[in-house]
N, C-alpha and C positions, 0 to 999 in steps of 0.2 A: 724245722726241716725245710729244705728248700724246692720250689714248686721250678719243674723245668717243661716249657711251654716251644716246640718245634718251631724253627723260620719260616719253613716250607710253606704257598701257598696252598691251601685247600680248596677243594672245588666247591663254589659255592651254588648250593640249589634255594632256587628261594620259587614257591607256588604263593603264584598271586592270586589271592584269596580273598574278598573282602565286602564288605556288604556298605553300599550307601549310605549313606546318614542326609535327610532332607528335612528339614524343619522350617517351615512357616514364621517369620518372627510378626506378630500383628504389630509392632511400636514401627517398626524401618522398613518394610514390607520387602521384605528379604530373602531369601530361599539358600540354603545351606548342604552343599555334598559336601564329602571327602572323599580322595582318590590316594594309591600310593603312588609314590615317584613309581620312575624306571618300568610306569604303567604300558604294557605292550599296546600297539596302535589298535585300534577299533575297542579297547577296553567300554566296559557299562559305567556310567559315570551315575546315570539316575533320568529317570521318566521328566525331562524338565518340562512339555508342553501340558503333560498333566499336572505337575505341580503348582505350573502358573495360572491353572484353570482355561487354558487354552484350546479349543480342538482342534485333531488334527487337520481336520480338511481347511482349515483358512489357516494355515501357515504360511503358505505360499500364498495366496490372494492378499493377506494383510501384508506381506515382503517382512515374514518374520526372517532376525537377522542378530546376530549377539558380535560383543565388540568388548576386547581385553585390554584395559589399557597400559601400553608397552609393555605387555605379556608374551607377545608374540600369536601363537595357532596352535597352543597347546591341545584346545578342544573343539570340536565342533557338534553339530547339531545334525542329523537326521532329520529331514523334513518330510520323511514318509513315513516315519513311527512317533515322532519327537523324541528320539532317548539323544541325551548327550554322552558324549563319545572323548577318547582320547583319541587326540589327531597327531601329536608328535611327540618324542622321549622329554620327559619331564625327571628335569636334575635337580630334585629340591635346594642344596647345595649350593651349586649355578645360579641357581631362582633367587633364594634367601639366606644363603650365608649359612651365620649360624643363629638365627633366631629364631627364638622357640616357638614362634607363631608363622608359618607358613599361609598365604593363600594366594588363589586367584581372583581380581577381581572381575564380572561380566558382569556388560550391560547387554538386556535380551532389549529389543527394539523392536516393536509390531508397526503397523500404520492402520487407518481408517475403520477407529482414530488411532490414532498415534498413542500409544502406552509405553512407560519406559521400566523396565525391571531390573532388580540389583540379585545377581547371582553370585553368592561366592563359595568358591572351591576350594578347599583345604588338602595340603598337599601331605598327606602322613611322611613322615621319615622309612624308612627302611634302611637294614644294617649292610650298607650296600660300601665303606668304604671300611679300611682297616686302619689301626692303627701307624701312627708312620712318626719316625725320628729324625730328625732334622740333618742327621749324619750317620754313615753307616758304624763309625766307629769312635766311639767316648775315651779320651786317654787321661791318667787320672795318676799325678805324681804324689808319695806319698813314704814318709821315711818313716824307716826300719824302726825307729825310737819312737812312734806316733805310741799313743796308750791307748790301751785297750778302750771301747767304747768311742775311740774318734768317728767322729761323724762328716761323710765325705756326700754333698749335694750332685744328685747328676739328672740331667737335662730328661725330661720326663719325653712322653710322647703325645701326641694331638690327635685327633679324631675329627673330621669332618661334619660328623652326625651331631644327633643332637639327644636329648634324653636317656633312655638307659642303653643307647647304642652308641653314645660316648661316653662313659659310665667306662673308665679306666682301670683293671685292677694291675698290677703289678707282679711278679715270680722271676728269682734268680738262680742262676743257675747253682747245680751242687759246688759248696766251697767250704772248707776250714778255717779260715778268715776272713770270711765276712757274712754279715748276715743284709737283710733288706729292710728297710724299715721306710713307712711309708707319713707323710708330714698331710695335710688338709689345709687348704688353703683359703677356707671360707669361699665358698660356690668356686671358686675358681680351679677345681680341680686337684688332683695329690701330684706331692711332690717328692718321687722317691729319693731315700738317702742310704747312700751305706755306709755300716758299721762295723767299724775292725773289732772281730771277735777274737782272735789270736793273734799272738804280736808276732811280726813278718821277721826275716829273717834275710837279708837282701843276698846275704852268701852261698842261702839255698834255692832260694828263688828271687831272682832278680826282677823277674816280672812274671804278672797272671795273664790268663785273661778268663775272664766271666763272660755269662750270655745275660740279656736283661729282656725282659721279655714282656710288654702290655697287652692282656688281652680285653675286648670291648663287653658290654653286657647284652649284646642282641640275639639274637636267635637266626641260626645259627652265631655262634661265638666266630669271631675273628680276631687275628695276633697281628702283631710286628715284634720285631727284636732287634738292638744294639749290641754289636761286641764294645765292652770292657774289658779298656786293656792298660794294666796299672801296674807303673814304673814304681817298684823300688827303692827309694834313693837313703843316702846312709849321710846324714847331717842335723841341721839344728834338732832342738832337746823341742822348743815348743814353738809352736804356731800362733801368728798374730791372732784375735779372738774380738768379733762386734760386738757391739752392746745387746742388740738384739738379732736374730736369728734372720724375724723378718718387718721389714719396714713397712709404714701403711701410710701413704701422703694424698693430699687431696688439694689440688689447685685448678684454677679456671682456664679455661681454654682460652688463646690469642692473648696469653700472656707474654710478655716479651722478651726475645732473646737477652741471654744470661740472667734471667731470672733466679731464682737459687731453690731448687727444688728439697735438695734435702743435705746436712752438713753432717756424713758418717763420720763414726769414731771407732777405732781399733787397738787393740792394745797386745802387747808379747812382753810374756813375764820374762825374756831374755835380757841379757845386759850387752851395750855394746852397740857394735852395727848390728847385731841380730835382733839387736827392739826396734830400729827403725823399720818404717813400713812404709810401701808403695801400694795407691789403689789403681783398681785395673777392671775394666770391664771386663766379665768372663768371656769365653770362649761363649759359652752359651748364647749369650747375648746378639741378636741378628743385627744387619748392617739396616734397620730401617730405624733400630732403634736406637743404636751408637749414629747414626747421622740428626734426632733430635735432641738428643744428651752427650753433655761430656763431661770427664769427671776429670778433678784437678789431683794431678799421684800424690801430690804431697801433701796436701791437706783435707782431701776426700770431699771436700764441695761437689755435687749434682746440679749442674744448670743447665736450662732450656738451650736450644744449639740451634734448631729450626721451629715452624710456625706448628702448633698446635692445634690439634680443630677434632673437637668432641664427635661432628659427623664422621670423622675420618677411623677414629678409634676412641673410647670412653677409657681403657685403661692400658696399661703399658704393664710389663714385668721384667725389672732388669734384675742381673744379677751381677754381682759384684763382687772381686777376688781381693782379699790384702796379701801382700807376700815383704814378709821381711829381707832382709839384705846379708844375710849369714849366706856361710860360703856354700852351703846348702839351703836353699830358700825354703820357708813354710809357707801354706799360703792357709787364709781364711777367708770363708764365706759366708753372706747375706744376701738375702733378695728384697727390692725396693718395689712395691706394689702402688703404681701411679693413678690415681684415681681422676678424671677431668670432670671438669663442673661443667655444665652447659651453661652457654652464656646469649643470648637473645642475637646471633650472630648474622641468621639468614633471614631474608625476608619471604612470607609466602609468594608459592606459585599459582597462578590461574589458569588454567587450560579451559579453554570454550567448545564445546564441539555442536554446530548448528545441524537442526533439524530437520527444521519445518517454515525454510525462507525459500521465496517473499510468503507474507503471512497475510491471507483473505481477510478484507477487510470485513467481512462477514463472519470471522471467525468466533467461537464460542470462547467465553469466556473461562479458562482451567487450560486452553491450549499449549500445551509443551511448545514451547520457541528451542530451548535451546539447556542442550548438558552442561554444568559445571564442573569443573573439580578443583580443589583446592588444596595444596599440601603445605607441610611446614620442615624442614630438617630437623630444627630443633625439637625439644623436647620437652616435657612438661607442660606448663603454662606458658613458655616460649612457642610451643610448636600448636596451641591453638588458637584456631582462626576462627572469624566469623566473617560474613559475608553482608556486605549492603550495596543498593542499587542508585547512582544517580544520573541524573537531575530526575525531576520525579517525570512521570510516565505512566501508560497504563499499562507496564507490566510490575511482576514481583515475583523476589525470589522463594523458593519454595525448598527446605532442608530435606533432602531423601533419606540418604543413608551415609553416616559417620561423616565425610567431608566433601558431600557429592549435596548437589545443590541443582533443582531446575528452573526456569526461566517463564515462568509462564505467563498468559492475559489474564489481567483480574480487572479489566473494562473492556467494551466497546472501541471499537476502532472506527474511526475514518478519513479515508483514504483523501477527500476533498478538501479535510483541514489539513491532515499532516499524514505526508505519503511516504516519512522514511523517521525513523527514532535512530538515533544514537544514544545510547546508555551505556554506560561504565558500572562494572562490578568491579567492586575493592574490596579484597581480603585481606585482616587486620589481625595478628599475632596477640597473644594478652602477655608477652612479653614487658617489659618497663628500661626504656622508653620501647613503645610499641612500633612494629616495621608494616609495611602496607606494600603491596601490590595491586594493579589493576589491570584491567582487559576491557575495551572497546567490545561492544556488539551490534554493528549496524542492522536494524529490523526495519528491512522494507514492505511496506504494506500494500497488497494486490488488491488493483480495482475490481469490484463485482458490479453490475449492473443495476445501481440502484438510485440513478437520476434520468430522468426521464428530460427530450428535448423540452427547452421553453425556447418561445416567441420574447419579443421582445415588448411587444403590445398583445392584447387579445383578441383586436382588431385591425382591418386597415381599407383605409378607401379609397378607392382608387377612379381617376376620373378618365376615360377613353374617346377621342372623337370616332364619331361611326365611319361606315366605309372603311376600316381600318384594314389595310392589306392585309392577306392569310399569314398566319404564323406570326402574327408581329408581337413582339416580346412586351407585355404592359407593366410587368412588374416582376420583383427578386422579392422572394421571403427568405427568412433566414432565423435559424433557432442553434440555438448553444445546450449542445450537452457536456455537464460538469466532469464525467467519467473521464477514462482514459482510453485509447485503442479501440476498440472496433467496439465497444460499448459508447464511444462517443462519438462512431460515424453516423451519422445523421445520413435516411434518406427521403424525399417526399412522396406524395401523392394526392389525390383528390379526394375528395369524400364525396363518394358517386351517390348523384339524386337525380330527381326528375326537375327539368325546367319545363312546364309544360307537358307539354307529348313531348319532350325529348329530351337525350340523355346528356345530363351537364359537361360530359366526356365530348361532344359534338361541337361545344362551344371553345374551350378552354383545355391545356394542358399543361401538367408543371414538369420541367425536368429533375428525376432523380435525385442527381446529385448535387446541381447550381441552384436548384431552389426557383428557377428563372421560370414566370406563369407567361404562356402564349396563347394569345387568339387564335385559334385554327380558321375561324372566316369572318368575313366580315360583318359587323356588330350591324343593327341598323337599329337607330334611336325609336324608332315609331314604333317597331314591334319592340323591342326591349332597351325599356330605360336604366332599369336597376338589373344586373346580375349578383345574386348573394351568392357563396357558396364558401367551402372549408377547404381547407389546406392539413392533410395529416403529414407530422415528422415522427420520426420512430427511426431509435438507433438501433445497432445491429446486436446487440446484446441478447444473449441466454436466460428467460425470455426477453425477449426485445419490451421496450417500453415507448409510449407516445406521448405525444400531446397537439393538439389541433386550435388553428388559428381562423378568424373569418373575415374573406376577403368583400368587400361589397362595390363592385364594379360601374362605378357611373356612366353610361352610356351618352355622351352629348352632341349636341344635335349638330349638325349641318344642314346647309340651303341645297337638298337635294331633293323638293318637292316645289314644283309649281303651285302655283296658286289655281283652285279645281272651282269654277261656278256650279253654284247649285242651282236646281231647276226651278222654274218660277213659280210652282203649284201644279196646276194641271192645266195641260197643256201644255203645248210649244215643244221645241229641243232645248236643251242643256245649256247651247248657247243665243239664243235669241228669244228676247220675253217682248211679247205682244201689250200694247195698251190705248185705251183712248181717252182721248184729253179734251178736256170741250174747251173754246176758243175764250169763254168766259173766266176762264182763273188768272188769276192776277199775279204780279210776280212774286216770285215766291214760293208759289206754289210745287208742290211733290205731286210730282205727277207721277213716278216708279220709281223702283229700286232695284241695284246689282249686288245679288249676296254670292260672296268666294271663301272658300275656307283655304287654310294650307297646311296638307300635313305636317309641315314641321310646328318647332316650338320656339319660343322667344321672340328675339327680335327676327328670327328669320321666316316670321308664319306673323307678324303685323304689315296688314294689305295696305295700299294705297289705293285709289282711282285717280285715274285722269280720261277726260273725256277728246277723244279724237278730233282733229279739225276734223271739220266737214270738206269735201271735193269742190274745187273749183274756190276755196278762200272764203264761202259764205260765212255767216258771222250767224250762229245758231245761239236762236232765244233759250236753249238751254245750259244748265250748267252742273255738275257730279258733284257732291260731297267729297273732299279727299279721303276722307277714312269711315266716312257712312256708305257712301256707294249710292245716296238720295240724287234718282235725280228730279230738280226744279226749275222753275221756269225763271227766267234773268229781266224778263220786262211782261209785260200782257199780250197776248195773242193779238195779232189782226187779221184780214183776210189776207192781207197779202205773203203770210208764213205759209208755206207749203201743207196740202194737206195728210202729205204723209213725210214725218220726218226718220231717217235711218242715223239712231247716235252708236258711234263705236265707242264703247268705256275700256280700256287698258289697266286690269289689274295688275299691279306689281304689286311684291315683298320687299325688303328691307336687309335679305343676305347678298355678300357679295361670292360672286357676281349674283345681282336681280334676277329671280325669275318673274315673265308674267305669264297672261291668258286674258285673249281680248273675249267682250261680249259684246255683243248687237243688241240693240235696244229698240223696236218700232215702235212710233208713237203715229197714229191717226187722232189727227184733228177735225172735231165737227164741233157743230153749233153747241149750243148750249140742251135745246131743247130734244137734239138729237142722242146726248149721253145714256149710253144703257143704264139701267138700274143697278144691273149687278157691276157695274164698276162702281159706280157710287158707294154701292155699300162695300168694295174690295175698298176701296181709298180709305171709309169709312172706319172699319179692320184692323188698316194696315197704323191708320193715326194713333187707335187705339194701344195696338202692342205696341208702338215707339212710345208711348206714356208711360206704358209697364215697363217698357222698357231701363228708363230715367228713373224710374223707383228703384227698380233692383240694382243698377250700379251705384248709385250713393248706396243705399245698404252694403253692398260688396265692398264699397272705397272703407266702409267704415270697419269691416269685419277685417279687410285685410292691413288695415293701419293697427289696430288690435295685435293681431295676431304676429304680423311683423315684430312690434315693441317686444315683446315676451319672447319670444326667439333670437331677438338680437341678445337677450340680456342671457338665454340660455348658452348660447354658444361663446359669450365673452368667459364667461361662469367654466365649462367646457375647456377652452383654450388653456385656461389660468392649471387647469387643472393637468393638465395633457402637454404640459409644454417639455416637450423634448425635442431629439432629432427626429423630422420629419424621415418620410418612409422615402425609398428611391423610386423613381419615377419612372413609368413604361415609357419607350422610347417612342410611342404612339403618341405622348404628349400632353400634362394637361392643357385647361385653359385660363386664362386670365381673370380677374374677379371682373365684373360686370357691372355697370351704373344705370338704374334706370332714368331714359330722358324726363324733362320734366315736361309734366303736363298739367291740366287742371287741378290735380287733389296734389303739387306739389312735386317734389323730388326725391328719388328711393333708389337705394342703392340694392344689390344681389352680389352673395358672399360663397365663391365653391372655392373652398382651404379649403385642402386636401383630408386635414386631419379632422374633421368635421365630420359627422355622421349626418347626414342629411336625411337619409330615408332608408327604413330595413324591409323584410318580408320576404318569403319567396316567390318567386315569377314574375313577371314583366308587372311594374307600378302603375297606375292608372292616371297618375296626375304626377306633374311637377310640383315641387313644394320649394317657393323662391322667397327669401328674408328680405324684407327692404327695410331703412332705415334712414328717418328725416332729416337727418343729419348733412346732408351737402346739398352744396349750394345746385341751384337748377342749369342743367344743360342748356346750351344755347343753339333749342332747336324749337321746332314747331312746335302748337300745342298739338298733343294728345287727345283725342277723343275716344272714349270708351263705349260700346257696343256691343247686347247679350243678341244674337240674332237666335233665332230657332231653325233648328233643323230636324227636321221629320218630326218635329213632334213631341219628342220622348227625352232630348238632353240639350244641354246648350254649352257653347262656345266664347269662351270670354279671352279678349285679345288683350294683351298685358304689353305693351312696349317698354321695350330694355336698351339702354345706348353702353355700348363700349367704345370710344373713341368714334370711328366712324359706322361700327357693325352695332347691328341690334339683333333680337334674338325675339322670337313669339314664346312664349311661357304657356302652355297650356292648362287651366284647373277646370 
């Protein structure tokens, strides 16, 4: 009986109905909905911030954010509930063809830290398209002599959908001659055929037409239908006849034109020109598939026409008509079922999508750099990949989920060795021979603050003449920080202490940014020999980081102190020393002394004496030590020397320009028997300490020949050690290394190299500390005499002459 199935559309109602599917996979960590197509906008797709373990309130603080690749904005996300949502019409169809596995891929993306999630959405089918025939109308010639049970092939119908909503059944319309009969084409769908059940009568009916009707298995059911409309005709007895009904061929893709796909055979039990036969692609047959095959009429060869490509379509179905040559044509039919082999064709793709650049060099070790993905067209063990990373490096790739790949640090970064990687990932097919792609991923690495300024020494000594106008620039420091940007602007400062009662900031200051240290006023050597102090640098970095240098400021001396007489004992003034001399001493004799000190040091604080002519040209019995200040008598007194003599002695130094300071000296001459007592015993006294005197400078010559040896060898020792580029110099100047003259205990030299540590400690030094060393030859100047005098009592003063060229310097210890 025949089933007749109306054209007419039906209204179709379809309630979208459906409950999420979320499932957790622990092996790919993975999250799973399904949604149906033709899902209306704001659909429930599923709680995804809960599923990911996420709350809601940091969705927005973390910049959660999902990303479909080449998906388009099917879904979105609520960030004020977390449900995800359908955001535009989803055509599964459009999306995926016809393959029976639908989805969408998301990546959900948080920040701090950074997490990467694999969502995927499953797109259900719905019976949302109908069946459809590739023409409205099937015309089907067929004579009157055909016997009964002839079997007539006609062009099925297609469905869009996929599972039992393309699930095809078949119904013809009511007819006396023909019934429907339906063929299975191994997964490929039925193929309806119809069968002449009464033998036709072309006189009575010249032609039919039938209705052909497929309806789909979905719910609601939907139709389409073709008119069948079939010619009559009144001719040959039998129809050409294939060997087989239907053909099953199987060859590899990018096989090359005129290939020979398959060589049909037909046969008509006719005699005559009614057994020859012509093949002929059906009507059925669409032009995409007669433009890659053609079939030869006479011999029914099928060969390749155009380029074949497994991605493009894996099978073909052609159909194919024989018609013999009688004056009324039969024709016969078979269908050629082309099966394509994949062949290792395509090479993988890599798509890279970066994250998390430039990447802190501070960063944790597991940090996401960067998304992979990787596909293959082909198929099988053609179409898998696997992924590796070179040259090596401290990242590695990490497999997510199925061909998704992430980029992570599996070390320690730093930025100071190496502040940019390039690494290549290549993705490799298991194809034979195997095809490869790759992708660059430049990883720039962000400086953090994690070198602190250095000095280039840890010290530096610097030598200053006094008097030095205000402000005068004595020296640049200068420190190098490793970092990058504003973690390696360096800027200075002092490291505030007391110099005494007062604030090191009163003496000295550095500029910020040039590093450049100024005297704010003038040094004076007397009250400060030695300035210690620190220099801090500290870059501008988050927190900022330091490191401190120490500067040690030599203060040296100049001839800006006269030479000051000390008072004679008790009595007189400052400048004039009373004494009497009895007429009996012989020459020779010390009859007084002129003691001068000068505040300075070196050669500029070693006195002379000279003693003044006398007025009027007289020729005076006495005569001054040049460097004792003794004075003595030059022959023996007579009566006829005056009994009161006035000697002027003119102390000078030895800086240039000389300063001096004259003394008066009175001597009253009487008899012998007239001399007070207590001059006698002053004279007496005075012989004494110049005894003591003589003791203690050989002691001293010996202590300081000593002492010199063992510091020349120190400082050579020192040099060897320290030999680099010396430090820049304050524009204040230093000074010259310095020879001492020779005198009695020999010739000694004095060594201020700058890079020399001479003397440390905080506040003004109490003593100079000067190297000498036996080594060169004697100046060619006076001798030397050395002299401890006493002053007040409690300390003494030891005069050290020093020659540089023509300047000499007092050294005070």
């Amino acid at each position: 009986m025949l089933v007749y199935r109306p054209s007419g559309l039906s209204t179709r109602r379809l309630l979208l109905s459906f409950l999420f599917v979320a499932a957790w996979d622990a092996g790919s960590g993975q999250v799973h909905y399904s949604v149906p197509e033709e899902a209306k906008h704001g659909t429930f797709v599923g709680r995804i911030a809960q599923d990911l373990g996420l709350e809601l309130a940091e969705l927005v603080p973390r910049l959660f954010r999902i990303a479909s690749k080449g998906r388009g904005d099917f879904l979105e996300v609520n960030l004020q509930n977390g449900i995800l949502f359908v955001n535009s019409r989803i055509d599964r169809e459009k999306l995926c063809g016809r393959s029976a596995e639908c989805s969408i891929h998301l990546e959900v993306i948080v920040e701090q830290p950074l997490q990467v999630f694999h969502v995927e959405v499953e797109v259900k089918d719905i019976n949302d398209n109908r069946p459809v025939f590739s023409t409205s109308e099937q015309k089907l010639s067929i004579l009157e002599s055909q016997p009964l049970d002839s079997r007539f092939p006609l062009e099925g119908a297609s469905d869009p959908d996929i599972g039992e909503n393309a699930m095809l059944t078949y119904g013809l319309s009511s007819s006396e001659f023909f019934t429907l009969d339906i063929i299975n084409k191994k997964d490929k769908g039925k193929l309806p055929v119809l069968v002449l059940s009464k033998l036709l009568d072309r006189e009575e009916n010249p032609q039919l037409r039938l209705l052909l009707t497929a309806t789909d298995g979905g719910k609601p059911e939907l139709t389409g239908s073709v008119t069948l409309l079939i010619l009559v005709l009144d001719a040959n007895d039998n129809a050409p006849v294939f060997d087989q009904t239907v053909y099953e061929v199987k060859m590899y893709e990018n096989s090359a034109n005129q290939t020979l796909v398959i060589w049909l055979n037909a046969s008509d039990a006719d005699e005559g020109i009614n057994k020859e036969v012509i093949y002929s692609f059906s009507s059925l047959v669409p032009p995409t598939i007669r433009r890659k095959f053609l079939i030869n009429e006479r011999t029914g060869e099928v060969r390749i026409n155009d380029a074949i490509d497994f991605e493009d379509s894996n099978t073909y179905e052609i159909h194919v008509d024989v018609t013999d040559k009688g004056n009324l044509p039969m024709v016969g039919h078979c269908t050629i079922l082309v099966e394509i082999l994949d062949e290792n064709d395509n090479s993988p793709e890599v798509v890279v999508t970066s994250l998390a650049l430039p990447v802190r060099e501070d960063a944790q070790v597991g940090t996401v750099i960067s998304l992979i993905r990787v596909s293959d067209r082909d198929s099988g063990a053609n179409g898998q990949v696997t992924c590796s990373l070179t040259p090596e490096s401290p990242f590695k790739l990490v497999p997510t989920f199925k061909n998704y790949y992430s980029l992570v640090l599996d070390s320690v970064l730093d930025r100071e060795s190496v502040a940019n990687y390039e690494v290549v990932v290549t993705a490799r097919d298991g194809g034979s021979p195997s095809l490869s792609a790759t992708a660059s991923v430049s990883v720039e690495v962000a400086d953090v603050n994690d070198n602190a300024p250095a000095f280039a020494q840890p010290e530096y000594t610097v030598f200053v003449k006094e008097n030095n106008p205000p402000g005068c620039h004595i020296f640049t420091v200068s420190a190098r920080d490793a970092d990058a940007q504003e973690n390696a602007l360096v800027s200075y400062s002092l490291v505030e202490r007391r110099v005494g009662e007062r604030a090191l900031s009163s003496y000295v200051s550095v500029h910020a940014e040039s590093g450049k240290v100024y005297a704010l006023q003038p040094l004076d050597h007397e009250e400060l020999e030695l300035l210690q102090f620190q220099v801090s640098a500290r870059d501008a970095g988050v927190p900022p980081l330091g490191s401190n240098v120490t500067l040690q400021v030599f203060v040296l001396d100049e001839n800006d102190n006269a030479p000051a007489l000390l008072p004679p004992g008790s009595g007189g003034g400052p400048s004039a020393l009373s004494q009497v001399v009895s007429r009996s001493v012989g020459a020779g004799h010390v009859v007084a002394k002129v003691r001068a000190v000068d505040a300075d040091s070196g050669y500029n604080a070693w006195l002379s004496y000279e003693l003044q002519p006398a007025a009027g040209g007289a020729r005076s019995p006495f005569r001054v030590g040049l460097y004792t200040g003794e004075i003595s008598t030059t022959r023996a007194l007579d009566e006829a020397d005056s009994p009161r003599q006035r000697l002027l002695v003119l102390v000078k130094d030895h800086g240039e320009p000389a300063l001096t300071a004259t003394a008066t000296v009175l001597l009253s001459l009487e008899d012998s028997g007239q001399a007070p007592k207590t001059s006698s015993r002053a004279l007496s006294g005075a012989a004494g300490a110049e005894t003591a005197l003589v003791d203690v400078n050989v002691y001293l010559i010996i202590a300081i020949c000593a002492v010199s040896s063992l510091l020349v060898l120190t400082l050579l020792l020192y040099t060897a050690l320290r030999c680099s580029v010396p430090p820049s110099e304050g524009t204040c100047g230093p000074v010259k290394p310095r020879l001492v003259c020779s005198s009695a205990v020999g010739s000694w030299s004095f060594s201020q190299q700058k890079h020399q540590r001479v003397c440390s400690g905080e506040g003004p030094p109490k003593t100079d500390l000067i190297a000498f060393s036996p080594s060169l030859p004697p100046c060619p100047q006076p001798e030397v005499e050395v002299e401890e005098q006493s002053i007040g009592g409690d300390h003494s003063i030891k005069d050290v002459v020093v020659l540089q060229g023509e300047d000499c310097f007092n050294a005070k210890k």
